[in-house]
Residue frames as a rotation matrix with the C-alpha (Angstrom) as fourth column:
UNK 1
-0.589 -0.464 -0.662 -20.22
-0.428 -0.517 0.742 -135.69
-0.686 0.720 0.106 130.24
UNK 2
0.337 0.920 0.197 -22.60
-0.347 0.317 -0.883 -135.97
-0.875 0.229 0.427 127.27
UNK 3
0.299 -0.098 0.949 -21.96
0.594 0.798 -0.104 -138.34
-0.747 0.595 0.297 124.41
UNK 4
-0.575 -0.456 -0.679 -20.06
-0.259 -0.685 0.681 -136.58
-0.776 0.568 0.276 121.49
UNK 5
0.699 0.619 -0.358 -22.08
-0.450 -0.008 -0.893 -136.53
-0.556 0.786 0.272 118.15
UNK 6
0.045 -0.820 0.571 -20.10
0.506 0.512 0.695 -138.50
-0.861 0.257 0.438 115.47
UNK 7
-0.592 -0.724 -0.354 -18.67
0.259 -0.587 0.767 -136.66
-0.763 0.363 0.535 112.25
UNK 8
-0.756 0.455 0.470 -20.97
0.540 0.029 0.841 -137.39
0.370 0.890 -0.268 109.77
UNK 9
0.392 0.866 -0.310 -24.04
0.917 -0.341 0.207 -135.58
0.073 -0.365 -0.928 112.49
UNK 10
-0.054 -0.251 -0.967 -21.54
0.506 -0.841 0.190 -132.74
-0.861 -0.479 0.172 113.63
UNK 11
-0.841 -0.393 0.372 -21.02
0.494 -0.275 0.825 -132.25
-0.222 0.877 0.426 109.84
UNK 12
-0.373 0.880 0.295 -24.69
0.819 0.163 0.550 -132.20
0.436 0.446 -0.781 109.09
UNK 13
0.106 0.663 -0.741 -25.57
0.956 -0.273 -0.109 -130.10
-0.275 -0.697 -0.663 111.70
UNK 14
-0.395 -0.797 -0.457 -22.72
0.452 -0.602 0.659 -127.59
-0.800 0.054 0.598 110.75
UNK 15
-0.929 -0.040 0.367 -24.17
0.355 -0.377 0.856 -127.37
0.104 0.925 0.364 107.00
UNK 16
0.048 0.969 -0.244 -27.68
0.985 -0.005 0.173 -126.98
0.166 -0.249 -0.954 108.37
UNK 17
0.276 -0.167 -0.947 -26.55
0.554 -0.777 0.299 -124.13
-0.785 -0.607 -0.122 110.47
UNK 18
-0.742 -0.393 -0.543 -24.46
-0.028 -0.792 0.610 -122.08
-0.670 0.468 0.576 107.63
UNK 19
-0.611 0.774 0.170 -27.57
0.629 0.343 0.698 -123.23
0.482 0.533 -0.696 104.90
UNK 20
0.345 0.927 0.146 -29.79
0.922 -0.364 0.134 -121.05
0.177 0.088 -0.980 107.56
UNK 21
0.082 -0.449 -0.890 -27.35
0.552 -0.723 0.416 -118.70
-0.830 -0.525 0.188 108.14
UNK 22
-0.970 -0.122 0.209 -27.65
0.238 -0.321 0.917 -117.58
-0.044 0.939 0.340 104.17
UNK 23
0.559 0.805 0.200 -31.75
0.682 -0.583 0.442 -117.34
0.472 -0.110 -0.875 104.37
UNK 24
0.596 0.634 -0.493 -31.07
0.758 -0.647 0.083 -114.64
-0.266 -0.424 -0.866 106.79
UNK 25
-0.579 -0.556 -0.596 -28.46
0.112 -0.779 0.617 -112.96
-0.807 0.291 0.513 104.98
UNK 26
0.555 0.764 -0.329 -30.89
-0.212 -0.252 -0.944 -113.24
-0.804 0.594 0.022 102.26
UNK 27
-0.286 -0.874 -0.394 -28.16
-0.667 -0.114 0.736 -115.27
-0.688 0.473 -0.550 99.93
UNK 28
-0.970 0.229 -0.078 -30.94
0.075 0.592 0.802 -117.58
0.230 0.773 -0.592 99.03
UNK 29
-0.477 0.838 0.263 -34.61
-0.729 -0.545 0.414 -117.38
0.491 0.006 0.871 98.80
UNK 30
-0.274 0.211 0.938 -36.71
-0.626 0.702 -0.341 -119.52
-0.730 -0.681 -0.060 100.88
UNK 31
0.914 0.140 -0.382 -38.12
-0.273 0.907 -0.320 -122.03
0.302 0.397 0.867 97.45
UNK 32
0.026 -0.928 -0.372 -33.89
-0.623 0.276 -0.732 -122.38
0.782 0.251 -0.571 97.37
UNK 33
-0.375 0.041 0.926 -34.13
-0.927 -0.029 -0.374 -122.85
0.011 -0.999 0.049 101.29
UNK 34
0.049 0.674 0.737 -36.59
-0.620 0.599 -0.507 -125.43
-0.783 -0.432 0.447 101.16
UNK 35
-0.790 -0.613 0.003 -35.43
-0.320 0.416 0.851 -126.87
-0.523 0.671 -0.525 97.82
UNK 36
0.083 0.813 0.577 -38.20
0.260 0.541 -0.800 -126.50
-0.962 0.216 -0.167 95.85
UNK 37
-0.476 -0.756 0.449 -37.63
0.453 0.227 0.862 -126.34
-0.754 0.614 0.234 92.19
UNK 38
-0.667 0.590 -0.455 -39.37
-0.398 -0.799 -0.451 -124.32
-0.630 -0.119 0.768 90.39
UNK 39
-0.623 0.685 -0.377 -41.39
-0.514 0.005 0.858 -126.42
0.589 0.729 0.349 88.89
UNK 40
-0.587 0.631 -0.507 -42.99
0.808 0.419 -0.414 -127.26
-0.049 -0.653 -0.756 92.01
UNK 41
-0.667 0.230 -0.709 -43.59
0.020 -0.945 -0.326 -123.55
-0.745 -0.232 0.625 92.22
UNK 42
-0.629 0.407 -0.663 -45.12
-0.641 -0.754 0.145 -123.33
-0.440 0.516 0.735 89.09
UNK 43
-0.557 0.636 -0.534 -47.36
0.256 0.743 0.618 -126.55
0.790 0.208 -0.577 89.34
UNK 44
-0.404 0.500 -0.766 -48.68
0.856 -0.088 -0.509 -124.60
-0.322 -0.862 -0.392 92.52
UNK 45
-0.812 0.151 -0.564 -49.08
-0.283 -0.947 0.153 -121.81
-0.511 0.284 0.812 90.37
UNK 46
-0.571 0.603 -0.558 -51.49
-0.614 0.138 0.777 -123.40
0.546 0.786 0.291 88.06
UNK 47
-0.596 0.357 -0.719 -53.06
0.738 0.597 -0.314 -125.06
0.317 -0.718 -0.620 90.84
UNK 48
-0.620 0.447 -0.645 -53.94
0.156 -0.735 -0.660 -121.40
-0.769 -0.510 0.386 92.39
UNK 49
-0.817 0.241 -0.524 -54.62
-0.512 -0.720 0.468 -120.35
-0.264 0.651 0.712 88.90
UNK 50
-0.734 0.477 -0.483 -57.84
0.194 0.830 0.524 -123.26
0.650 0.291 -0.702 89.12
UNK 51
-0.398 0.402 -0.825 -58.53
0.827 -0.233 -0.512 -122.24
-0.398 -0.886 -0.240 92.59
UNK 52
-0.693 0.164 -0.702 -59.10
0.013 -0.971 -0.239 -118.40
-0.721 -0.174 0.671 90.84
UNK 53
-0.776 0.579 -0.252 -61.00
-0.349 -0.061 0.935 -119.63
0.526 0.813 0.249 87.71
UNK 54
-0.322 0.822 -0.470 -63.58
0.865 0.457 0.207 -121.84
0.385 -0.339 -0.858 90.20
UNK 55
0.484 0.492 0.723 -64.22
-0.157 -0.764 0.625 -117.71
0.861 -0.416 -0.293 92.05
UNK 56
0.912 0.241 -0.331 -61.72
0.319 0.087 0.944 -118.44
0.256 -0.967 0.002 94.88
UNK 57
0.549 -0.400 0.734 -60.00
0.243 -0.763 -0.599 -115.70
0.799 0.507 -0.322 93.91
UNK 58
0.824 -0.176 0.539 -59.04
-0.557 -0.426 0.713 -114.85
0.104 -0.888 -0.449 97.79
UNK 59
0.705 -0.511 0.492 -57.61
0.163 0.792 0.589 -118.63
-0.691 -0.335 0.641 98.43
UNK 60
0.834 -0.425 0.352 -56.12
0.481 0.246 -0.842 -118.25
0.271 0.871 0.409 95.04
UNK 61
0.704 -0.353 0.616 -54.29
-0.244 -0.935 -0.257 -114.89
0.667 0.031 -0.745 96.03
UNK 62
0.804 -0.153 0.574 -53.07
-0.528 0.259 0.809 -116.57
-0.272 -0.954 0.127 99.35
UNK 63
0.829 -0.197 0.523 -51.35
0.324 0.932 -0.161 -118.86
-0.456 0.303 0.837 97.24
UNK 64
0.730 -0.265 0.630 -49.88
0.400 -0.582 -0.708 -116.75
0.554 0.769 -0.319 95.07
UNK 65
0.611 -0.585 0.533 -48.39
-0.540 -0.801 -0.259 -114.56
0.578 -0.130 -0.805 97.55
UNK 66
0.811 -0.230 0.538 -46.95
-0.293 0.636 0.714 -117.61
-0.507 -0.736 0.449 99.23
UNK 67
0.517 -0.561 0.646 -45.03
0.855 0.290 -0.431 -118.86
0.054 0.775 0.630 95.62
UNK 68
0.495 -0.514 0.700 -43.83
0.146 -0.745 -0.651 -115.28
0.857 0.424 -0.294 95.91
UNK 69
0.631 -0.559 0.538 -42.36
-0.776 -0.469 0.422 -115.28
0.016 -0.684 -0.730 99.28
UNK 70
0.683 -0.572 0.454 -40.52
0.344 0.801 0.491 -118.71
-0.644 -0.179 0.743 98.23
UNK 71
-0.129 -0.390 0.912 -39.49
0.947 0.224 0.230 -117.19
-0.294 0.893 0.340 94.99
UNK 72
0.229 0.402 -0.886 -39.25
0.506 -0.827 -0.245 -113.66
-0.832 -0.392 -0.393 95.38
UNK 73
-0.133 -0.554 -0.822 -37.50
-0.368 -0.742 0.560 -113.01
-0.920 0.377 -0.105 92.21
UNK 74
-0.738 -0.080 0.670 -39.57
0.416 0.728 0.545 -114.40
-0.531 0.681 -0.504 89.77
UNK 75
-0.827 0.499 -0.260 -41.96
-0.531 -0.845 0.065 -111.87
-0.188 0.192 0.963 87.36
UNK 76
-0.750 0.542 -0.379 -44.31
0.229 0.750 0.620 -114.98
0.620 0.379 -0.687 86.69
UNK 77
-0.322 0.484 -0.813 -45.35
0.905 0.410 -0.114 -115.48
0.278 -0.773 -0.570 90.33
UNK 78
-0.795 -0.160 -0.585 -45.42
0.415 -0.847 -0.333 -111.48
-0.442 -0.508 0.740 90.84
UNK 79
-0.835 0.428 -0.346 -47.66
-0.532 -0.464 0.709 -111.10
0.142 0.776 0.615 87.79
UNK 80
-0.576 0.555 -0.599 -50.05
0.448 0.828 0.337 -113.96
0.684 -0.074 -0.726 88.89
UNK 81
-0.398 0.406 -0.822 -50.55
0.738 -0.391 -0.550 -111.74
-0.545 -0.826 -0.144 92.45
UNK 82
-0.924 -0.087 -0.372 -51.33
-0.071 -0.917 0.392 -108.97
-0.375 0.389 0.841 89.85
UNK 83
-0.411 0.873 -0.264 -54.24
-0.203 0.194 0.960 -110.81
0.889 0.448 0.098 88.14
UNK 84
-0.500 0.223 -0.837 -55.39
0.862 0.215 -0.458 -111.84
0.078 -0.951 -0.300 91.78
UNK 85
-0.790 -0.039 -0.612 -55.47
0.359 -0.838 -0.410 -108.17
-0.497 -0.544 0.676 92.72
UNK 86
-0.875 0.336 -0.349 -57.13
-0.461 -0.355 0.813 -107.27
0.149 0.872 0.466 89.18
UNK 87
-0.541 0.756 -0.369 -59.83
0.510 0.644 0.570 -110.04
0.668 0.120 -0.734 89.71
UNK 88
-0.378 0.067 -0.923 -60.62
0.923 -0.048 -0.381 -108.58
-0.070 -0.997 -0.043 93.37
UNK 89
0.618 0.294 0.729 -61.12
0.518 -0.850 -0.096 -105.16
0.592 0.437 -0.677 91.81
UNK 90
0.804 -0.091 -0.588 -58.24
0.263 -0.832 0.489 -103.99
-0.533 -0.548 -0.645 93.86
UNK 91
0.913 -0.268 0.308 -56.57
0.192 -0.385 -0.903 -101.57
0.360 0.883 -0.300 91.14
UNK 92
0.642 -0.684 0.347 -53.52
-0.755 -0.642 0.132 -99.88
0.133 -0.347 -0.929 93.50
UNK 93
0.219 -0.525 0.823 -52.24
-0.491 0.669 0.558 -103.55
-0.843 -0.526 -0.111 94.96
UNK 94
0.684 -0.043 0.728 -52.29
0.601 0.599 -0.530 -105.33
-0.413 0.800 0.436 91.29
UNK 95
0.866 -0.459 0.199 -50.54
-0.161 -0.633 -0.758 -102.23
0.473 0.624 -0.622 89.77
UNK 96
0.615 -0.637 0.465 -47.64
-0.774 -0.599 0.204 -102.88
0.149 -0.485 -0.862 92.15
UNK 97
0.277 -0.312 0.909 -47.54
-0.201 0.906 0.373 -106.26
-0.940 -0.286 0.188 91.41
UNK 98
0.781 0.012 0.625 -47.31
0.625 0.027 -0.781 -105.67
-0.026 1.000 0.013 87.91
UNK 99
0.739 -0.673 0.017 -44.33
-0.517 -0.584 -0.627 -103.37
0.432 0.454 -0.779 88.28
UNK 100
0.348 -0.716 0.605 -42.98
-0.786 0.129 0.605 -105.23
-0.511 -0.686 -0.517 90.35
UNK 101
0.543 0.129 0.829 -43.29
0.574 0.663 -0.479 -108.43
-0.612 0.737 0.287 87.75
UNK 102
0.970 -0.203 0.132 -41.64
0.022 -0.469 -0.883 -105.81
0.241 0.860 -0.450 85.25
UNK 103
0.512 -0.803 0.306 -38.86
-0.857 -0.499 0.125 -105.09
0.052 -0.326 -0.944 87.23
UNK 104
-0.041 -0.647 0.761 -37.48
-0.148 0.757 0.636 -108.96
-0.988 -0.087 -0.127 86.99
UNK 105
-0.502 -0.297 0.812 -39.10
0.562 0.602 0.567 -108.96
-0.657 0.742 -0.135 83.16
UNK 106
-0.378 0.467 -0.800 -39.75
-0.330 -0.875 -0.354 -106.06
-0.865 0.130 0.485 81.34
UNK 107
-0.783 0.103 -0.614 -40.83
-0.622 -0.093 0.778 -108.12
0.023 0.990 0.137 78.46
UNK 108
-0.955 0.163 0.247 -43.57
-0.124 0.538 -0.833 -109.67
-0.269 -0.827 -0.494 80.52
UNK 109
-0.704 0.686 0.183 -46.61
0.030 -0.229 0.973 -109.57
0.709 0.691 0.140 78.11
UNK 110
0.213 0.848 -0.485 -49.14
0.739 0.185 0.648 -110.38
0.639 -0.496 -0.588 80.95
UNK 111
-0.172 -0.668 -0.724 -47.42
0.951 -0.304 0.055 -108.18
-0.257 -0.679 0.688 83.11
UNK 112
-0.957 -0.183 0.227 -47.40
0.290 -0.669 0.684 -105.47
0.027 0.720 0.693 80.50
UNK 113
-0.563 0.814 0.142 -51.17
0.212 -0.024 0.977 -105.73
0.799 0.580 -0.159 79.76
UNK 114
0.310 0.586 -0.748 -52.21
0.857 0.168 0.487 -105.70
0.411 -0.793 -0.450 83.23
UNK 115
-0.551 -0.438 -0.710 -50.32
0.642 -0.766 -0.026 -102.79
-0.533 -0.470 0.703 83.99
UNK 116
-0.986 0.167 -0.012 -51.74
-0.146 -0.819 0.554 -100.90
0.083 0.548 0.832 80.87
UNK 117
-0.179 0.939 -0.293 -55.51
0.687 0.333 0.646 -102.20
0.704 -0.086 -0.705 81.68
UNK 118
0.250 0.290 -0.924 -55.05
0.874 -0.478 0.087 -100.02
-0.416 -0.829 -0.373 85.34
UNK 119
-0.904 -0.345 -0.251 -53.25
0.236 -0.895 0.379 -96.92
-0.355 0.283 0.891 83.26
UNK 120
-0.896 0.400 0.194 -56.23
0.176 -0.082 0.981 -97.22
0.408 0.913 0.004 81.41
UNK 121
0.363 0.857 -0.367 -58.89
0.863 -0.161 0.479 -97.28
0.351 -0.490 -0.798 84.10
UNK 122
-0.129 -0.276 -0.952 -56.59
0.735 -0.671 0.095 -94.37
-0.666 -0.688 0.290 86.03
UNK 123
0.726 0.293 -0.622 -57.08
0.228 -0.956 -0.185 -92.23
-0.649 -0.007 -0.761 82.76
UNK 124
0.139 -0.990 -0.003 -53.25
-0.397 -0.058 0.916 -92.86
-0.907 -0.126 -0.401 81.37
UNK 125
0.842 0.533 0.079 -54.01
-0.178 0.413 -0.893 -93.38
-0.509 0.738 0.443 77.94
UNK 126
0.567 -0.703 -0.429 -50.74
-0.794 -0.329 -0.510 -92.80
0.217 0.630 -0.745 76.48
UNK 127
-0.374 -0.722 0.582 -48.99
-0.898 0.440 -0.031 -95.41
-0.233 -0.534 -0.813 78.94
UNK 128
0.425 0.870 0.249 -51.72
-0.689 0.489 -0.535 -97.89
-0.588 0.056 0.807 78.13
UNK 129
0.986 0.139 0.093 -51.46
-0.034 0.715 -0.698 -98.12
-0.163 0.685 0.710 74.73
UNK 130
0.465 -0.881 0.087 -47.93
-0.876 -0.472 -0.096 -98.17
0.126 -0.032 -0.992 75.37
UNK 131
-0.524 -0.244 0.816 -47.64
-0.653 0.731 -0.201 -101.17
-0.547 -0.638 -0.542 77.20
UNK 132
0.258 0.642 0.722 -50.08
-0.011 0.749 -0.662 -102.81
-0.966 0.163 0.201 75.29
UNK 133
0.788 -0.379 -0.485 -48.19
-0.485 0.104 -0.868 -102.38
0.379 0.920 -0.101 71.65
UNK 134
0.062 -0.998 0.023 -45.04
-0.998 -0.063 -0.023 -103.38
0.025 -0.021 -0.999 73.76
UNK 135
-0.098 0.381 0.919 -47.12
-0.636 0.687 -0.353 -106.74
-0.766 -0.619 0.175 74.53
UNK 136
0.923 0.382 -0.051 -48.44
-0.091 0.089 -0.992 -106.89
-0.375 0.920 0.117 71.26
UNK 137
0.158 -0.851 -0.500 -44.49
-0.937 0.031 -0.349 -106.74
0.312 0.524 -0.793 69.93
UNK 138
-0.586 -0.776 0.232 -43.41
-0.808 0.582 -0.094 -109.31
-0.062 -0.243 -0.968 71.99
UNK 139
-0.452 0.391 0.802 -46.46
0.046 0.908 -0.416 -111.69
-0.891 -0.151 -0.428 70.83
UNK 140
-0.910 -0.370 -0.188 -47.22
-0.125 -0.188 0.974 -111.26
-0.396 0.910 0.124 67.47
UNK 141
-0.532 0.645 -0.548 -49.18
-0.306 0.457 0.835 -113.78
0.790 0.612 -0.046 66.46
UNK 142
0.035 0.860 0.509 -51.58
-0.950 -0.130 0.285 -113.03
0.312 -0.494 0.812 69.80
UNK 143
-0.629 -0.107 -0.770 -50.40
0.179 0.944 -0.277 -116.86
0.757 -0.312 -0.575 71.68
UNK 144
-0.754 0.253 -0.606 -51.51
0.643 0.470 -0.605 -115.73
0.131 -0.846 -0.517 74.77
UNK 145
0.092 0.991 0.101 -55.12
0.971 -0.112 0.210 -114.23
0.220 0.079 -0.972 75.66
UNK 146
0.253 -0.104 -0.962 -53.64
0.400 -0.894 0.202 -111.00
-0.881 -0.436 -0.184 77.71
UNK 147
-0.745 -0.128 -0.655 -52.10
-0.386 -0.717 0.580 -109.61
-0.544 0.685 0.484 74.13
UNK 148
-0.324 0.805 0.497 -55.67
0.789 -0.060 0.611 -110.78
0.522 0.591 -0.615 72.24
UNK 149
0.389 0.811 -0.438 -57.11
0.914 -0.280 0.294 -108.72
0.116 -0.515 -0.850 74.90
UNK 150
0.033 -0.248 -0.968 -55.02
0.485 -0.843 0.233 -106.26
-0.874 -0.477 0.092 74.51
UNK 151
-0.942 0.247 0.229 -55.45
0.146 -0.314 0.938 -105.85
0.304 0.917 0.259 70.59
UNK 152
-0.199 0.901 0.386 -58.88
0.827 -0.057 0.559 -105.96
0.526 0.431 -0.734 71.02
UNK 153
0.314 -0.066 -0.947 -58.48
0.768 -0.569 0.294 -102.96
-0.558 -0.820 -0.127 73.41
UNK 154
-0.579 -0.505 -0.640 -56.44
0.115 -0.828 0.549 -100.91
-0.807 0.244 0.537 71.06
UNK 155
-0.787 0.310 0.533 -58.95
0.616 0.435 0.656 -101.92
-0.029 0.845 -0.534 68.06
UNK 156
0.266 0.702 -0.661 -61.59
0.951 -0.303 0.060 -100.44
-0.158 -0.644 -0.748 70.92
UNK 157
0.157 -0.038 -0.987 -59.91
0.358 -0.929 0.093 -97.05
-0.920 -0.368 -0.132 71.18
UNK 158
-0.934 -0.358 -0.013 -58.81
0.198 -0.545 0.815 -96.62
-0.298 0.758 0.580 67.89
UNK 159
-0.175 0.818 0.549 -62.74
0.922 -0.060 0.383 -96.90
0.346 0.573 -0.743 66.55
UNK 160
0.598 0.604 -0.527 -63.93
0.773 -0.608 0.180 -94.63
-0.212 -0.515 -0.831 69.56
UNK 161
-0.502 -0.766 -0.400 -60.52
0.348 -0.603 0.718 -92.42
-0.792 0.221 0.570 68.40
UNK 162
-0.930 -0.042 0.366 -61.56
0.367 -0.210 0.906 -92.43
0.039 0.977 0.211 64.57
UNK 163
0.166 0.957 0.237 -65.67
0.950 -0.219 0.221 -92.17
0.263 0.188 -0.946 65.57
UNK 164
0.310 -0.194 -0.931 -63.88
0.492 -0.805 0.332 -88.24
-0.814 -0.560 -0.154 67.35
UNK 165
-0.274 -0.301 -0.913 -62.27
-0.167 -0.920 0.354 -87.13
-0.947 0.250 0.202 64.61
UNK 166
-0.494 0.560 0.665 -65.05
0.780 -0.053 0.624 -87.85
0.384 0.827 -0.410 62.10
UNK 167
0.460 0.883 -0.095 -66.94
0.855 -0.412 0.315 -85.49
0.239 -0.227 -0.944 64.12
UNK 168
0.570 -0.377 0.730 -64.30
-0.351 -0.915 -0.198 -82.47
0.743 -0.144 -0.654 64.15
UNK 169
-0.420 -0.645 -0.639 -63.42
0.594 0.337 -0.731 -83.67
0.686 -0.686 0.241 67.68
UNK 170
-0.952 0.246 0.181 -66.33
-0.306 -0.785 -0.539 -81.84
0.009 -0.569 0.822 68.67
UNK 171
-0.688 0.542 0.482 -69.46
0.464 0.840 -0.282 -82.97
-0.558 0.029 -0.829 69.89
UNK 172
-0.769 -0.068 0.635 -72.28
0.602 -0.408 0.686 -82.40
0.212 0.910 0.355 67.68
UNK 173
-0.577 0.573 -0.582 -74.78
0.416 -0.407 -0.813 -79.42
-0.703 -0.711 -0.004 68.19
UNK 174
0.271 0.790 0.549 -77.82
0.894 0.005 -0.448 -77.99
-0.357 0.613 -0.705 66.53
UNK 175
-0.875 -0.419 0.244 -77.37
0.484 -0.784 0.389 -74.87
0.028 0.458 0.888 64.28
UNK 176
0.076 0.943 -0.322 -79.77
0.520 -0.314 -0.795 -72.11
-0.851 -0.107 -0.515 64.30
């Protein structure tokens, strides 16, 4: 007969067990799992976000989408894989991180701006400058670089807007 465990191990073992038995119901996320706090999470974020400014944009991504499978419900870490994607030139995988990033924080300004940067390459002008006034609201005074960059975008279209309808909205052609 093998040696009973004493109370304080059977106990341990017990919370261990019901502790993973929530990951796989999916009652806590694995950072929770693994007790990491988010500010570990988001000192690994700004870690990646070093790794992507040195051009190792891949490694960076890797990262990223790790912080997001610890912390699946965070629009930070979702919006980071977005600028990843953006950097990479891949337009379809960033746009889904960026809605997804909306969908925990629709008042995501980076989030926002990246999304309306790909409306804007797809053609989606209307959604653009949508997103990008909604950025612009929620940053006024232009703190972070994604709503500078996204005035200086709408500054952009309005000229190339106003330089159209000086000209009729037609281009211009010789008369005979």
């Amino acid at each position: 007969m093998s040696p009973k465990p004493p109370p304080q191990a059977q106990s341990a073992e017990s919370r261990q067990q019901e502790e993973d038995a929530r990951l796989i119901r999916g009652e806590v996320t694995l950072g929770e799992f693994l007790k990491m706090p988010q500010a570990t999470l988001y000192r690994w974020a700004a870690t990646a976000h070093q790794i992507m400014q040195a051009g190792k944009t891949a490694q960076a991504l890797d990262i990223f989408k790790g912080l997001v499978a610890a912390s699946p419900y965070d629009s930070v870490l979702h919006c980071q894989v977005g600028a990843a994607y953006m950097t990479l030139e891949r337009f379809d995988e960033a746009f889904d991180a960026f809605q997804q990033s909306l969908r925990f924080n629709a008042d995501n300004g980076d989030a926002l701006v990246g999304r309306g940067e790909i409306f804007l390459r797809r053609g989606n002008v209307p959604a653009a400058l949508a997103d990008f006034s909604r950025a612009i609201q929620n940053d006024p005074s232009l703190q972070r670089r994604s709503t500078q960059r996204a005035r200086g975008t709408l500054l952009a279209l309005k000229q190339q807007a106003d330089r159209v309808q000086g000209s009729g909205g037609q281009p211009s052609s010789s008369k005979k």
